[in-house]
LODO-449265 format. One record per residue (C-alpha): residue number from 1; residue in three letters; chain; x, y, z. Coordinates in Angstrom, 2 decimals, m for minus. Layout:
N
+-----+-----+---+---------+---------+---------+
!   k !   r ! c !    east !   north !      up !
+-----+-----+---+---------+---------+---------+
! NUM ! ALA ! A !       X !       Y !       Z !
...
+-----+-----+---+---------+---------+---------+
This chain:
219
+-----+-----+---+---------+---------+---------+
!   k !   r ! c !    east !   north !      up !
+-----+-----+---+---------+---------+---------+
!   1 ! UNK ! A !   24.34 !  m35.29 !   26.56 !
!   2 ! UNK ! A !   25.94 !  m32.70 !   28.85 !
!   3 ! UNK ! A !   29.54 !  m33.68 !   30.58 !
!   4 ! UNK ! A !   30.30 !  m32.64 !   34.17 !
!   5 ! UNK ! A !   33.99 !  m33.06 !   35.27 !
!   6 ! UNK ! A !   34.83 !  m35.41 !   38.06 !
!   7 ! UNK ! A !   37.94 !  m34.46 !   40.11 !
!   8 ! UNK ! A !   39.58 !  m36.03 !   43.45 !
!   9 ! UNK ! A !   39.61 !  m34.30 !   46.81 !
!  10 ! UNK ! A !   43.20 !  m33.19 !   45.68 !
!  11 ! UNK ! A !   41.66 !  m31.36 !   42.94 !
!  12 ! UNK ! A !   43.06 !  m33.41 !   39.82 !
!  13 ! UNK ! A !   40.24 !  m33.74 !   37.11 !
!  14 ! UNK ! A !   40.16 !  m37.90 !   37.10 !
!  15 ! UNK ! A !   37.23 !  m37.79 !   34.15 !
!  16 ! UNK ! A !   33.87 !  m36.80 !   33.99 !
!  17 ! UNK ! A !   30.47 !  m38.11 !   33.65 !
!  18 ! UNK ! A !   27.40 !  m37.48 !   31.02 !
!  19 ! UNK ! A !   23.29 !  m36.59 !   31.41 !
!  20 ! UNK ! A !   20.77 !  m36.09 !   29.86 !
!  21 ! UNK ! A !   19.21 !  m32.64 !   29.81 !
!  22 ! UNK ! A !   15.78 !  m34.15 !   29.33 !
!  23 ! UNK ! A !   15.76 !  m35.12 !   32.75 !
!  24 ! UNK ! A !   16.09 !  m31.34 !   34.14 !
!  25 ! UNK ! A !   13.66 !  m30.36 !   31.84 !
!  26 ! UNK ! A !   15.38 !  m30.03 !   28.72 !
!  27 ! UNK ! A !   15.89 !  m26.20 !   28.34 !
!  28 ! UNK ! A !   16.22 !  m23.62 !   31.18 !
!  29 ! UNK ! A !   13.04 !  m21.28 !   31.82 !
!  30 ! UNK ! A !   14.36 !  m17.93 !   33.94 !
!  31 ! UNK ! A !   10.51 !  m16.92 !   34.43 !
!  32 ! UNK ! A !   10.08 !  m20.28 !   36.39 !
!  33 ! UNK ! A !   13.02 !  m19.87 !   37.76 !
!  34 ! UNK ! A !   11.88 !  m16.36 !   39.15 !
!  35 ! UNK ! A !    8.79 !  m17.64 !   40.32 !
!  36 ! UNK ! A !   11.23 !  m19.93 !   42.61 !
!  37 ! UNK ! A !   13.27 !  m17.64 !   44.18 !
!  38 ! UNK ! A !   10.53 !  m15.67 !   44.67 !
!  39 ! UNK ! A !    8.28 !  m18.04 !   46.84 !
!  40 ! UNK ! A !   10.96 !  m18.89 !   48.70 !
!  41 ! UNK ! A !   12.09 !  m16.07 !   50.05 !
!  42 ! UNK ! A !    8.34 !  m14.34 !   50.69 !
!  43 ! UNK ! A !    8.20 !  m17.93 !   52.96 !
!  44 ! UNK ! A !   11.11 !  m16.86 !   54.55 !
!  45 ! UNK ! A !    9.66 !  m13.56 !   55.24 !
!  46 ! UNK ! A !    8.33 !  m12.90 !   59.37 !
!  47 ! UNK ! A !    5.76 !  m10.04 !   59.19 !
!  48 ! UNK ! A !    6.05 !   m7.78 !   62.35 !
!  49 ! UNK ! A !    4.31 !   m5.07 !   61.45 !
!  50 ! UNK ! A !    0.39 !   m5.04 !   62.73 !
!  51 ! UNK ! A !   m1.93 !   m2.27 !   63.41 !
!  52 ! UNK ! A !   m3.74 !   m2.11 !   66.83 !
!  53 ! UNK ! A !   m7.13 !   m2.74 !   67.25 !
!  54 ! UNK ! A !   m9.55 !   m1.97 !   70.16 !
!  55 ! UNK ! A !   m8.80 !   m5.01 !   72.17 !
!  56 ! UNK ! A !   m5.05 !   m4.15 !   71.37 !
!  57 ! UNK ! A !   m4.99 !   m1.02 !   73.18 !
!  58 ! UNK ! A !   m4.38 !   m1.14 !   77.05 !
!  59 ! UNK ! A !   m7.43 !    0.97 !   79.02 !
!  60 ! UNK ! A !  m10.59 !    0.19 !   81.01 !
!  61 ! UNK ! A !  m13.58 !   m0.67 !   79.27 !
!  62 ! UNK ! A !  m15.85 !    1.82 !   81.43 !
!  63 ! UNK ! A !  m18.13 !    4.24 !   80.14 !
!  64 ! UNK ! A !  m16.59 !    7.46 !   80.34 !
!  65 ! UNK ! A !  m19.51 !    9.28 !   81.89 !
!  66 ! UNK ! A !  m23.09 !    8.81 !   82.31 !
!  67 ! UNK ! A !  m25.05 !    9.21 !   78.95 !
!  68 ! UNK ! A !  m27.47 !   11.89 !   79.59 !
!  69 ! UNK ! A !  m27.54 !   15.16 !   81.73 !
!  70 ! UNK ! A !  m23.79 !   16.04 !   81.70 !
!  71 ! UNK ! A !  m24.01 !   18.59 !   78.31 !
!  72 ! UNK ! A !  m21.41 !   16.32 !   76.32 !
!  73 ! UNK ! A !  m21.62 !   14.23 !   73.42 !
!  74 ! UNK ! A !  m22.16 !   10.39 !   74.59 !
!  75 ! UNK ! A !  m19.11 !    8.50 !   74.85 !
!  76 ! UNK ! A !  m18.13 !    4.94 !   75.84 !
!  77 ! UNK ! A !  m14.85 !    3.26 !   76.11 !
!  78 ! UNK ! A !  m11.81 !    5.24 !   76.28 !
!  79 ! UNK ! A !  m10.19 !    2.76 !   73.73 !
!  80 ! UNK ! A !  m12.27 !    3.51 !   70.95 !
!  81 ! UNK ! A !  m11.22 !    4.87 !   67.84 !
!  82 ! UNK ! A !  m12.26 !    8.34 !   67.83 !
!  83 ! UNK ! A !  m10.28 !    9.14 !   70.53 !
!  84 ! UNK ! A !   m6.68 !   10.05 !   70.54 !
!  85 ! UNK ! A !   m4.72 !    6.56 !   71.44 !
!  86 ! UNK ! A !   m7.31 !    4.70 !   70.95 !
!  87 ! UNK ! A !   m7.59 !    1.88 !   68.34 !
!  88 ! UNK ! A !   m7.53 !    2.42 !   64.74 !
!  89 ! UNK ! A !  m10.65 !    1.15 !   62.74 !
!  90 ! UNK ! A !  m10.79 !   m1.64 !   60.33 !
!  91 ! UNK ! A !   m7.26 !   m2.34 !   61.58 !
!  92 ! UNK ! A !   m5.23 !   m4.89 !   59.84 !
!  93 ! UNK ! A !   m3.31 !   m7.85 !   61.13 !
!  94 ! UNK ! A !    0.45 !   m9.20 !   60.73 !
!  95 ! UNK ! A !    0.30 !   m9.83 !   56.85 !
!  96 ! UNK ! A !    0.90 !  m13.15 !   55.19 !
!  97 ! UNK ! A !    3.42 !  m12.59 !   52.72 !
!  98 ! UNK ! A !    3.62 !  m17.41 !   51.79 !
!  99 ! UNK ! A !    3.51 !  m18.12 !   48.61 !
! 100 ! UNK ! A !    2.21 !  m21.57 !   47.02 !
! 101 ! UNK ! A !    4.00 !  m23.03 !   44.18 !
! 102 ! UNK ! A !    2.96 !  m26.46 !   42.69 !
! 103 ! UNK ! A !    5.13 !  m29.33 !   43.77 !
! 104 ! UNK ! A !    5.93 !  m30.12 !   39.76 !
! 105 ! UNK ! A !    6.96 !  m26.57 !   39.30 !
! 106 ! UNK ! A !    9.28 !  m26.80 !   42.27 !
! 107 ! UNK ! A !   10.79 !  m29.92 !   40.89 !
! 108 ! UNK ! A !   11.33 !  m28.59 !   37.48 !
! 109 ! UNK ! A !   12.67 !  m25.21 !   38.90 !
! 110 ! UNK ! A !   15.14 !  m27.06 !   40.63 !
! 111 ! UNK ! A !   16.33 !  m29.28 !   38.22 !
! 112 ! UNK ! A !   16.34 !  m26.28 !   35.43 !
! 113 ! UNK ! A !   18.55 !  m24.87 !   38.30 !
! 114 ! UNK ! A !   21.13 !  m27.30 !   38.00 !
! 115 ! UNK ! A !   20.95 !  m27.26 !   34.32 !
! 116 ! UNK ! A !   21.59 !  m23.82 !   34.17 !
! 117 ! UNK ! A !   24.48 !  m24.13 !   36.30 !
! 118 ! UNK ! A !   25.69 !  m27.24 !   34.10 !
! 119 ! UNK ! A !   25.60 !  m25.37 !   30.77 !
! 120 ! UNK ! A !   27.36 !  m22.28 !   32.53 !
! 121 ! UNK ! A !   30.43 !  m24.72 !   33.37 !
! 122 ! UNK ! A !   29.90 !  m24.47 !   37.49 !
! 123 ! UNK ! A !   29.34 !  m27.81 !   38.46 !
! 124 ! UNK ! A !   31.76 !  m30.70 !   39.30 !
! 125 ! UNK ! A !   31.49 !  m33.82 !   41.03 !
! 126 ! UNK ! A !   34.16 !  m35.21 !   43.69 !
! 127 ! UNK ! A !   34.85 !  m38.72 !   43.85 !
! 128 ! UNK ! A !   35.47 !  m40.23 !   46.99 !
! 129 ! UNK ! A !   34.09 !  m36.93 !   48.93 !
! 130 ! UNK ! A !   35.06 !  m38.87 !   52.84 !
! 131 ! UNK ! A !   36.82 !  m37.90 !   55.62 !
! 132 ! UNK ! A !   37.52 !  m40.16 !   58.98 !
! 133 ! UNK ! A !   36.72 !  m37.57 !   61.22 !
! 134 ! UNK ! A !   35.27 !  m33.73 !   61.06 !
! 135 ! UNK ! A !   37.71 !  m31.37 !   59.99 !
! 136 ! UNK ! A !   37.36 !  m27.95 !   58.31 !
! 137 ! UNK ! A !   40.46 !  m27.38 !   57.62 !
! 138 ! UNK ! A !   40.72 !  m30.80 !   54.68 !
! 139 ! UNK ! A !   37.37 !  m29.08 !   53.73 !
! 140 ! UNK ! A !   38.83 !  m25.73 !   53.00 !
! 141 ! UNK ! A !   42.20 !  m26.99 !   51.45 !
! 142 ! UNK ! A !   39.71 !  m28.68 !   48.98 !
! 143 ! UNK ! A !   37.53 !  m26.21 !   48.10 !
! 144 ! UNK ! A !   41.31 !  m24.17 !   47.40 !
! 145 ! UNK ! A !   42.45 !  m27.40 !   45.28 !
! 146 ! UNK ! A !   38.94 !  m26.87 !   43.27 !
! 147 ! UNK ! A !   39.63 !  m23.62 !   42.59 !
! 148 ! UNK ! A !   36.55 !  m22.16 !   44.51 !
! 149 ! UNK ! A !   36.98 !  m19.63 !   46.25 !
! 150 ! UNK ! A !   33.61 !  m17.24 !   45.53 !
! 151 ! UNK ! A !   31.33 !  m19.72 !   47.29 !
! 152 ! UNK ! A !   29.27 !  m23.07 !   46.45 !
! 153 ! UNK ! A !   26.45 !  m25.07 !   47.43 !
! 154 ! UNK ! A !   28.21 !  m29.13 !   48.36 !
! 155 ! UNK ! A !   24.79 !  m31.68 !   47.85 !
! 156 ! UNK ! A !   26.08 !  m34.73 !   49.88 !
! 157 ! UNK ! A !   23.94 !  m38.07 !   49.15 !
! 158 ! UNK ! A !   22.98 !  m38.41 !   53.15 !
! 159 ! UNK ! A !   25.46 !  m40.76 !   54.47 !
! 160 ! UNK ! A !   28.73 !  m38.54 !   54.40 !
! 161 ! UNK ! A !   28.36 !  m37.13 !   58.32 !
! 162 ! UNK ! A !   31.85 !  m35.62 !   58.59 !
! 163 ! UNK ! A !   32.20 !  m34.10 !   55.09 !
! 164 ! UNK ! A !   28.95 !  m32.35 !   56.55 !
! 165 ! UNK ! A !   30.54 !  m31.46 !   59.82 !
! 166 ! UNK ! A !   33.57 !  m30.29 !   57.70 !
! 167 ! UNK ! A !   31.88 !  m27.87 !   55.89 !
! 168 ! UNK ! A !   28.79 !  m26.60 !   57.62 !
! 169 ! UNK ! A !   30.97 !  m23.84 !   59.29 !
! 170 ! UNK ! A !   32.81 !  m22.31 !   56.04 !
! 171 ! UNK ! A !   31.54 !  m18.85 !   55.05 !
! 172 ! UNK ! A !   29.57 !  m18.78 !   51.79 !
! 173 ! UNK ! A !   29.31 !  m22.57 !   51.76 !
! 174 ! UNK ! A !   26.12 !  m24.52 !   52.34 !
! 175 ! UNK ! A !   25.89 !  m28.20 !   52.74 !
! 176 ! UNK ! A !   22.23 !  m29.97 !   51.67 !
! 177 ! UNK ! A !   21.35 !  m33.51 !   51.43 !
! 178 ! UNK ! A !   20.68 !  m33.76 !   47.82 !
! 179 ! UNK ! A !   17.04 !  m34.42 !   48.14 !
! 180 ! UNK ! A !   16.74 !  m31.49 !   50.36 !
! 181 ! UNK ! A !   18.02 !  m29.19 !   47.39 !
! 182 ! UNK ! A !   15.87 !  m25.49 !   46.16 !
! 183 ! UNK ! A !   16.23 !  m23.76 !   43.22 !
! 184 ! UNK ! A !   17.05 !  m20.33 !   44.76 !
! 185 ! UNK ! A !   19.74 !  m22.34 !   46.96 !
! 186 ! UNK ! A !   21.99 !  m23.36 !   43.93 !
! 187 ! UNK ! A !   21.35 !  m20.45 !   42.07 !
! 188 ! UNK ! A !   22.26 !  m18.67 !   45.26 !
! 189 ! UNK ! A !   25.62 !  m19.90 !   45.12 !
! 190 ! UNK ! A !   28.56 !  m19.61 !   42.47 !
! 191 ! UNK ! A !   29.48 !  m23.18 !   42.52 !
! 192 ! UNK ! A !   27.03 !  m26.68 !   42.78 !
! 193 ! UNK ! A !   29.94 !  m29.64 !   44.31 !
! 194 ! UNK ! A !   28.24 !  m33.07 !   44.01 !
! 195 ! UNK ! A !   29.65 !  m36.05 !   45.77 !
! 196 ! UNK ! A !   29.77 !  m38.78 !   43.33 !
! 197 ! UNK ! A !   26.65 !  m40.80 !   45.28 !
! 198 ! UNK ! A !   24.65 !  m37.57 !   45.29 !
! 199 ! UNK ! A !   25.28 !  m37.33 !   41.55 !
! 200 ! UNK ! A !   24.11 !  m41.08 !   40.73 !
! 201 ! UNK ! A !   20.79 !  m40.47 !   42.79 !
! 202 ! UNK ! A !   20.55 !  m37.24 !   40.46 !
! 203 ! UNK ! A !   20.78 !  m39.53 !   37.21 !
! 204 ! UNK ! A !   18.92 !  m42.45 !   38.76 !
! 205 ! UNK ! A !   16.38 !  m40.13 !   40.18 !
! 206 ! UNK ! A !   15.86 !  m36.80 !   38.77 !
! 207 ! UNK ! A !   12.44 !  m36.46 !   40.14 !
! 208 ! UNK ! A !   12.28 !  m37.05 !   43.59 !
! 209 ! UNK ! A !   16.30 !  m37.51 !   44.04 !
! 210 ! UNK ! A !   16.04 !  m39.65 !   47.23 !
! 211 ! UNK ! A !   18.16 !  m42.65 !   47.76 !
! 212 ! UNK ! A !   15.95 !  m45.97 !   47.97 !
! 213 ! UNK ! A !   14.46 !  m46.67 !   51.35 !
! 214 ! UNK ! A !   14.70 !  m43.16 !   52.21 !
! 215 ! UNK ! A !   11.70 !  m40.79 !   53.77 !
! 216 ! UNK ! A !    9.63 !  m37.80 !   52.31 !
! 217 ! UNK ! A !   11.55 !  m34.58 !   52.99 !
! 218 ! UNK ! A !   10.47 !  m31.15 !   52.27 !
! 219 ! UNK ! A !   10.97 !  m29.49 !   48.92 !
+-----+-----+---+---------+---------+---------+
């Protein structure tokens, strides 16, 4: 069983809690891992880039001149391609640079994710993560009480709205519902915070991790 440390907003260890690494697959695979980041960020990718075509290229579809009886070579549109400006042949379209990855490998890449980050000592839990009303500045004094200061990923269960508000503006600190969680997301980060309720629904479900009664959300 592997231990995770459980510490108070004031940044006092108050115990720590066990799981089992069967549940995140056991052993950590970096090729899978790889395979991860890498689909996510080609899907994040917004090609730009095209090559013009005929019907790209602004210019009257007339024929140039009449087809016989002038002494030139017959020619039609100006906007064809063997004329300078005109289109380029066989052009090619914005590419698609998505990526598919099967919805069992994302699961286990994120869940090796989180073992990784177990067995390398950065992940805690905080018990009691509230606060009455948004503030950033509670947020930041505990992150400083935690002893993080190189950035971290906080996976809230759903229900804490201010600890959300809190800390959505900090740099290098992102704030995900844990069933909304990625592999490249907490590798991305030095640091994975669980609130205790986001931890249970990791140990009750390490599959899915959604809270009962909630709705699909995007892996």
């Amino acid at each position: 069983m592997l231990q995770v440390p459980v510490f108070s907003m004031d940044g006092e260890r108050t115990g720590e809690l066990e799981i089992d690494p069967a549940v995140l697959g056991d052993r950590v695979r970096p090729k899978l891992l790889k395979q991860a980041v890498v689909q996510y960020l080609s899907n994040r990718r917004r090609p730009a880039a095209a090559t013009r075509n005929r019907s790209r290229v602004v210019g009257s579809t007339r024929k140039l001149y009449r087809q016989k009886g002038t002494g030139n070579a017959r020619a039609g549109a100006i906007r064809t391609c063997i004329r300078r400006g005109g289109g380029v042949a066989f052009a090619k379209g914005k590419q698609n640079f998505r990526r598919e990855l099967p919805k069992k490998m994302r699961r286990l890449a994120r869940n090796n994710a989180i073992l990784a980050k177990i067995t390398s000592g950065n992940v805690l839990i905080v018990d009691n993560l509230r606060f009455e009303t948004p503030k950033t500045k509670l947020f930041a004094a505990m992150l400083g009480a935690l002893g993080v200061d190189r950035g971290c990923l906080v996976a809230l269960a759903g229900d804490e709205e201010n600890a959300w508000k809190s800390g959505r503006n900090l740099p290098a600190t992102d704030i995900r519902r844990v069933s909304d969680l990625h592999g490249y997301e907490i590798l991305r980060r030095k640091k994975l915070i669980f609130s205790l309720p986001a931890f249970e629904v990791l140990r009750g479900d390490p599959l899915t991790l959604r809270t009962s009664g909630e709705g699909t959300t995007s892996e």
